[in-house]
Every structure is written in structure tokens, then in C-alpha cells.
C-alpha positions in Angstrom: -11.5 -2.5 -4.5 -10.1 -4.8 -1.6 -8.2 -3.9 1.2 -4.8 -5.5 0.9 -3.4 -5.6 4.3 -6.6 -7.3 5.5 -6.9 -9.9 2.4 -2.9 -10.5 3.2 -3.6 -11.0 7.1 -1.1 -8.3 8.2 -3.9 -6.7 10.3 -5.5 -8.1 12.9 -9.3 -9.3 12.2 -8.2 -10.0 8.9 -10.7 -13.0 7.3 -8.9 -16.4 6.8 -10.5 -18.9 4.4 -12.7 -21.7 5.6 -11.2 -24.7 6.8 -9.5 -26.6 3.9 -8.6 -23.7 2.1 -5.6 -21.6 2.2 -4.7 -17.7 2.7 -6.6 -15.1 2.6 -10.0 -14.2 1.0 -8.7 -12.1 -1.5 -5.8 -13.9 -2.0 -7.1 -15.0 -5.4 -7.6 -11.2 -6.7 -4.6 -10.1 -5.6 -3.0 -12.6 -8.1 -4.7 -11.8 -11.0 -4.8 -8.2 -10.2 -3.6 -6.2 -13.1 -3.0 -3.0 -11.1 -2.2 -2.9 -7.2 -2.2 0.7 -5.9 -0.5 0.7 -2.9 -1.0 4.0 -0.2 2.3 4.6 1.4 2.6 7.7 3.9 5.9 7.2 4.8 5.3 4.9 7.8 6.6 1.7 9.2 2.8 -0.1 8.4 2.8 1.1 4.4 6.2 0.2 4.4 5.8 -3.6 5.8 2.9 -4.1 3.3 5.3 -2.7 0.3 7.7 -5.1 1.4 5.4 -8.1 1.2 3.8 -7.5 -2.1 7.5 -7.0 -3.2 8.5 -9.7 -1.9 5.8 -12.0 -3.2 6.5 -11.0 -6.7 4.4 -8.4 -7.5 6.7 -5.2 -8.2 5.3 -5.4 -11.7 2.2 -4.8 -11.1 2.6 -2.2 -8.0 2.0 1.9 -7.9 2.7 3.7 -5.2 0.8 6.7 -4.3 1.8 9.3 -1.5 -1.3 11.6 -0.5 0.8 15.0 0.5 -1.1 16.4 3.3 0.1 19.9 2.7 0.6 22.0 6.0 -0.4 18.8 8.2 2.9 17.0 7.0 5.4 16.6 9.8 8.0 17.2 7.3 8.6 16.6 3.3 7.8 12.5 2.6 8.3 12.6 -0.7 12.2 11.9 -0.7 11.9 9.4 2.2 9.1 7.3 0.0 11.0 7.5 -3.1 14.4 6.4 -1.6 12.3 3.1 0.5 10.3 2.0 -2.5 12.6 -0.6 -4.1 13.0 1.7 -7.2 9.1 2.3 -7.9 8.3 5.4 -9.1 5.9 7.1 -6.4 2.9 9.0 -7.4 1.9 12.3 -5.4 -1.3 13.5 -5.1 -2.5 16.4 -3.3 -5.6 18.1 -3.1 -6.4 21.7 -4.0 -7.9 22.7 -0.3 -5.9 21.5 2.5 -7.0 21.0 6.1 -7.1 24.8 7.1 -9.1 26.1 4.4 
């Protein structure tokens, strides 16, 4: 497990390389990743990141996963994910107990 946004430098404090090299620590394992399982609530930030990985080439290897937070959802994401994610098929999970319970 690696944190992508970090390893990509899209948050700040994010660890470049030593001098001489280039990118990001992790820039390596994101390449030969097989899987890249990308969080996406719904928001401008998971959005961005989507974007980037898509745009580098890696749609292939992308899944997207929506956490539903049940009663602590502003409204339904679901739709709003599915129709932003450049065609990829967006996994919701939710868990049996929800904030209240």
C-alpha cells in the first residue's frame, strides 16, 4: 500500500527523490502496479487525482471505489461518481453499521 496523491506530489509535503533523480518516491510502483484502487468521494481532490492517473495512462489498471456513508451522505454520490469517472466502472462499498448505530 502507498498513498498515491503523496507519491504523485499532488499534496503538499509530498517526498521528492534525492537530487539527480526524478518524480516521486513511489513513482516506480505506481508503474508497475498491477492494480491501482483509487477512493473517490465525489469531491474536487479524488477527482483531480482520477484525472491524473488517467491522464498518465493508467485507466487500465484503475478501480474506483466509493465508500457510501449511509445517513452521513449529503446526498446520493453514486450517480455523480459514475457519470465523472471517464467510463470506469465504480465500486460501492458500504458497511453494515453506519455512524448512528
Amino acid at each position: 500500500y502507498f498513498d498515491v496523491p503523496s507519491c504523485l506530489g499532488l499534496w503538499k509535503g509530498a517526498r521528492q527523490r534525492p537530487s539527480g533523480g526524478k518524480g516521486y518516491l513511489c513513482q516506480t510502483e505506481i508503474n508497475e502496479a498491477e492494480v491501482i484502487f483509487w477512493s473517490h468521494s465525489g469531491g474536487k481532490d479524488s477527482q483531480a487525482g482520477l484525472a491524473y492517473l488517467v491522464r498518465q495512462g493508467f485507466k487500465g489498471k484503475i478501480v474506483v471505489v466509493h465508500s457510501d456513508l449511509g445517513d452521513m451522505e449529503w446526498e446520493p454520490m453514486h450517480h455523480w461518481i459514475e457519470s465523472i469517472s471517464f467510463g470506469l466502472k465504480v465500486h460501492v462499498v458500504r458497511a453494515d453499521m453506519d455512524f448512528f448505530e
